[in-house]
C-alpha positions in Angstrom: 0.0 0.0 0.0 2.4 2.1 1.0 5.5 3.2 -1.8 8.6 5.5 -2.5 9.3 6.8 -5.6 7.4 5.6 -7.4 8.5 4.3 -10.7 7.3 3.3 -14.3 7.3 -0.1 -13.3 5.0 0.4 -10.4 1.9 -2.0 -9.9 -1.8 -0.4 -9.1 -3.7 -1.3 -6.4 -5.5 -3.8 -8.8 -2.6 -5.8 -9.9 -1.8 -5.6 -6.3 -4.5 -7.1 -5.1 -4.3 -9.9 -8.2 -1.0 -11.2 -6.8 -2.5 -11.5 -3.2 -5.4 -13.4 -4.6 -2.4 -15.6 -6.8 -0.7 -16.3 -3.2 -3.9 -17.5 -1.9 -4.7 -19.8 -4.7 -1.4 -21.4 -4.6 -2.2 -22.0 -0.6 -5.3 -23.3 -0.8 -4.9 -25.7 -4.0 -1.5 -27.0 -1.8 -3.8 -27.6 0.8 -6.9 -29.2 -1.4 -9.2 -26.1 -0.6 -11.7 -25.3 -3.4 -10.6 -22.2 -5.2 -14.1 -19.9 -6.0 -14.9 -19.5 -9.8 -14.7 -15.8 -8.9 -10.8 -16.2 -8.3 -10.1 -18.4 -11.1 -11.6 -15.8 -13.4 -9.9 -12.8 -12.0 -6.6 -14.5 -12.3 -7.3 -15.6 -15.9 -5.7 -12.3 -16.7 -2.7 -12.4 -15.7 -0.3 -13.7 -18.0 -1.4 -10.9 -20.4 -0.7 -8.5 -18.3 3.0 -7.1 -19.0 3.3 -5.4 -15.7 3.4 -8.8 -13.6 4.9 -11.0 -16.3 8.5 -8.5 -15.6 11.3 -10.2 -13.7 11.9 -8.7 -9.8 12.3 -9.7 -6.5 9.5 -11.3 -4.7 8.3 -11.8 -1.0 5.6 -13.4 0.5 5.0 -12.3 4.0 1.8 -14.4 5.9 0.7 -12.9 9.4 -1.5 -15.0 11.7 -3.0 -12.4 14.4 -0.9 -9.8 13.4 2.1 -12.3 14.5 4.3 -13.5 11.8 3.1 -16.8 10.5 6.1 -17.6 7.5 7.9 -15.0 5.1 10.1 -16.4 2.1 11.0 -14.3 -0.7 14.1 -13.6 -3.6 16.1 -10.7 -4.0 17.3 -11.0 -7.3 14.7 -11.4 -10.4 14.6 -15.3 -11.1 11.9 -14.7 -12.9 8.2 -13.1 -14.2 6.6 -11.9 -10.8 3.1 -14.2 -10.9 5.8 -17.0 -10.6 7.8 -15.9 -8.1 4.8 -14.9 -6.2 3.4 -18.3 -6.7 6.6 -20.0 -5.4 7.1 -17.6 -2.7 3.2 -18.4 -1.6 4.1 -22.1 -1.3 7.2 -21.8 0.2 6.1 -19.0 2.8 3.4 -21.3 4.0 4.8 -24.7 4.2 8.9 -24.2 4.2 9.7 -21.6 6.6 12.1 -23.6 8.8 10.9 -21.2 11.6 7.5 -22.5 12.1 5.4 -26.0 11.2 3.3 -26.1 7.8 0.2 -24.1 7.8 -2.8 -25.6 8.2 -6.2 -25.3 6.9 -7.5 -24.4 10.0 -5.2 -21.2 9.6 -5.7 -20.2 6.5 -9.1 -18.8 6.6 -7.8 -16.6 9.1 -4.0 -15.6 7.3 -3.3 -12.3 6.1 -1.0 -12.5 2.6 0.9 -9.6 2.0 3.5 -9.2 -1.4 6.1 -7.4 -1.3 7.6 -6.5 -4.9 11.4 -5.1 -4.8 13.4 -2.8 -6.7 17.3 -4.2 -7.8 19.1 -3.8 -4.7 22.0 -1.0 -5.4 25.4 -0.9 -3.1 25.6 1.4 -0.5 29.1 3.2 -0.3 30.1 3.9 3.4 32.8 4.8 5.3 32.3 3.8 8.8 29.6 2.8 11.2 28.1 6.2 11.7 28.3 6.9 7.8 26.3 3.8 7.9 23.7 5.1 9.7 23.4 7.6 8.5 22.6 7.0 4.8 20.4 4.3 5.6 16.6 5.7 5.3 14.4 3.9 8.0 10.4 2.1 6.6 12.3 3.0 3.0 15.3 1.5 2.6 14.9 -2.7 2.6 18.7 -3.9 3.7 20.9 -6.6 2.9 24.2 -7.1 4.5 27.2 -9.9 3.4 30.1 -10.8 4.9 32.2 -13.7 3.2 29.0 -16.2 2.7 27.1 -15.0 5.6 24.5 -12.6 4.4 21.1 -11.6 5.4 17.8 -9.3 4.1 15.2 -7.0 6.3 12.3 -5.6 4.3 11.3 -1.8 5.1 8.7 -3.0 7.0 10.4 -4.3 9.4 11.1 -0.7 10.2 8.0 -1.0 12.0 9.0 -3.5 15.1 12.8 -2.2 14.8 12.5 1.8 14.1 15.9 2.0 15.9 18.9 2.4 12.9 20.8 0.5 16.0 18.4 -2.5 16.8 18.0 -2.8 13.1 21.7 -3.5 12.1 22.7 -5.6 15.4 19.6 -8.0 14.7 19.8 -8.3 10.4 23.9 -8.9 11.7 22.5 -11.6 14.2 20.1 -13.0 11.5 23.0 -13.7 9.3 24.7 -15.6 12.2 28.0 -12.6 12.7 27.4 -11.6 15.9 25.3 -8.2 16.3 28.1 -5.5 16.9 29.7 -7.0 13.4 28.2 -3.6 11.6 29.9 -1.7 14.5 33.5 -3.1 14.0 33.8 -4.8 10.5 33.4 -3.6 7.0 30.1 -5.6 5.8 29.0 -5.6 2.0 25.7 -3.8 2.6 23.0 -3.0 -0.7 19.5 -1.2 -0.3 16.6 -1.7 -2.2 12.9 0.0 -2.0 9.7 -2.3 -2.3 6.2 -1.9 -2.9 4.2 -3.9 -1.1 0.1 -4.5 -1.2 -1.6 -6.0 2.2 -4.9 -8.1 2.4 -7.8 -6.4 4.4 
C-alpha cells in the first residue's frame, strides 16, 4: 500500500491485489481447498498483463494475528513476478524452517501480504556512523554480506525495529555474525525500495 518513488514499473492497487489473490490460490490448492470460480476468473488475466509478467524480486509475508506466520522471498529477479509470487506463496506457507506447515484451520484466518522489490544498489560507506546515516528507516529494505554469511530485512520491518541500532545488530545476528559485526567490521551492505500491497 504504502511506496517511495514511485517508478514506471510500479503496480496499481488492482494488480496488487491480483497477486494477493495468486498467493492465496497457490495455498489453498497446496492444501486441497476449493478455489471460488470468482478467483479463477480474475486470475485468468494475468499472464497478459506485461506489468506482472517482468522479472523482480519477490516476497511473500503471511501474518497470523498480526504475528508472523512464514515469510520467504528472492532478491534478485529469477523470474516473471506471478511466478515468483506463486513460489514464494508455497514456500512461505509450508517451508519456513521457523515454524510448522500451515494448516487449513489457519488459512481462513492468514493475512497475505506481497512485497515487490526494486534491484538492490550498493551502499558506499565509510564507517559505522556513515552507515547510519545513509540508511533511510520504513524506506530502505537492507541486505548485509560478509564472506558467505548474508542476510535481508524488508522496510517494514522498520516498524518492530525503528531504531537504525536494533536494526543493524539483529539483520547482523540474522545472518549468524554476531550483532556489533556492523559496528567493527566492514560488511558488503546493498538497499533496495519495495512496494508492497496488504490483504484487508
Amino acid at each position: 500500500d504504502q511506496s517511495q518513488n514511485p517508478s514506471p514499473n510500479e503496480l496499481n492497487e488492482n494488480q496488487g491485489k491480483l497477486l494477493i489473490q495468486l498467493a492465496r490460490k497457490t495455498i489453498m490448492e497446496r492444501l486441497g481447498v476449493p478455489v471460488p470460480n470468482d478467483m479463477n476468473e480474475n486470475l485468468k488475466t494475468i499472464p497478459a498483463d506485461a506489468h506482472l509478467q517482468q522479472h523482480r524480486g519477490t516476497f511473500v509475508t503471511l501474518k497470523l494475528h498480526d504475528n508472523l506466520r512464514g515469510c520467504i522471498g528472492n532478491i534478485e529477479a529469477r523470474d516473471s513476478i506471478d511466478d515468483s509470487v506463486k513460489r514464494n506463496a508455497g514456500n512461505a506457507a509450508f517451508h519456513d524452517f521457523r515454524f510448522r506447515p500451515l494448516t487449513k484451520e489457519e488459512l481462513s484466518e492468514v493475512e497475505i501480504e506481497v512485497s515487490i522489490l526494486t534491484t538492490p544498489k550498493e551502499l558506499e560507506y565509510k564507517d559505522a556512523n556513515d552507515l547510519k546515516a545513509k540508511l533511510r528507516p520504513n524506506i530502505d529494505g537492507v541486505i548485509i554480506q560478509k564472506g558467505a554469511a548474508s542476510a535481508t530485512f524488508l522496510p517494514q520491518v522498520w516498524e518492530q525495529l525503528p531504531n537504525v541500532d536494533l536494526f543493524l545488530s539483529h539483520l547482523c545476528q540474522k545472518a549468524g555474525i554476531g550483532s556489533t559485526a556492523w559496528k567493527t567490521d566492514k560488511l558488503i551492505v546493498h538497499t533496495y525500495q519495495v512496494q508492497y500491497f496488504e490483504e484487508h
